[in-house]
Structures are given as C-alpha cells and as structure tokens.
N, C-alpha and C positions, 0 to 999 in steps of 0.2 A: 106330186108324183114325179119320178125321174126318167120318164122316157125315153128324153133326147139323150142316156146316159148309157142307157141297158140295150143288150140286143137278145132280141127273143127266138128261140129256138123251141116251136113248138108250145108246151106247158111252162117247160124252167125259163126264167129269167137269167140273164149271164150279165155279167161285168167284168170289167181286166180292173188288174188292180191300181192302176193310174188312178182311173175314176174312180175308184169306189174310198181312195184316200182324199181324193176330191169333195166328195160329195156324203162321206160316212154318215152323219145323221139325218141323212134323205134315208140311204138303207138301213139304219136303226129303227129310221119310223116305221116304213114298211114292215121290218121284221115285228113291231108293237103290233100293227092292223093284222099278223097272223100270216104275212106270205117271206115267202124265202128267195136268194136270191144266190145263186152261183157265181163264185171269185174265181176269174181266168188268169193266170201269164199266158201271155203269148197267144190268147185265144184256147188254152188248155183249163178244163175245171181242176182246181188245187184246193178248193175248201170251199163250204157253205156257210152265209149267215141264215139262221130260221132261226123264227119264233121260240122263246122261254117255253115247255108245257105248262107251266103253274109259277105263276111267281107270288115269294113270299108274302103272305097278308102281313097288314101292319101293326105296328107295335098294339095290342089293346089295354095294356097296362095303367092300370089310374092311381097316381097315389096317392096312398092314405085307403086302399080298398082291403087293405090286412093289418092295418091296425090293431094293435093287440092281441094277434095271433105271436108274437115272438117275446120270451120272458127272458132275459136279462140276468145272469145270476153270478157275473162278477164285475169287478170296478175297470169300465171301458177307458177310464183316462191311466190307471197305474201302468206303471212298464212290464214289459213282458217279461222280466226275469230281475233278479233280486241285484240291488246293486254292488254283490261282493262279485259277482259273477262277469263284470264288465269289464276288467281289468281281461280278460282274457281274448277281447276282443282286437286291442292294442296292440 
C-alpha cells in the first residue's frame, strides 16, 4: 500500500503528480484491487487513475481445434498472377 504517498480527503484518495511518477505501479496495483486514486498539480484534481470495468479474457484458442473445417482449392505455392504480367511491375 502507498500511504506515506497519498493524502486522503475524505472517501477520494489524491496524489500530485511528482509521486505518482514516483511511485506508478504502486497506483497500478491499487487500480487492479478495484480503487481509484486522484492526480493533483499543485494540489488541484487534473485526472483520475480507476479501475479497467472488464478486462479482456484470454486468448482461448487451441490449435488444431478446426482442422478440417477449411478446404483448399487452389495451388498455395503458385504466384499470384501470371508471369507475362510482371514486367509491368518494373
């Protein structure tokens, strides 16, 4: 916890932003545990870190779980266009 960092005002938590460049994945974590914390200059509120509402779940992809679901129905190694037509890329 970052106590000795923050000053409390009530419910909000504040910070200036000296510390809070100081000390950023102290208020990252807190922001993970679900509380929020108010960025002061000068003792003035200029922006909030809070909590993500949902964060992305992870990849659950397995491979080899669609195998055979995709058919294949031209030559994957030929080139994409005929070789009289290359000359025009030159």
């Amino acid at each position: 916890m970052v106590q000795y960092v923050t000053m409390n005002k009530g419910d909000a938590e504040q910070a200036n932003v000296a510390m809070v460049k100081e000390h950023l994945s102290a208020y990252l974590t807190k922001a993970e545990r679900g509380e929020s914390t108010t960025v002061c200059r000068r003792n003035r509120p200029v922006a909030r870190i809070v909590p993500v509402k949902s964060l992305p779940s992870s990849n659950h992809t397995r491979l080899g779980s669609a195998q055979g679901s995709v058919i294949v129905k031209c030559d994957l190694t030929a080139p994409a266009m005929d070789a009289s037509d290359w000359s025009m890329l030159g």
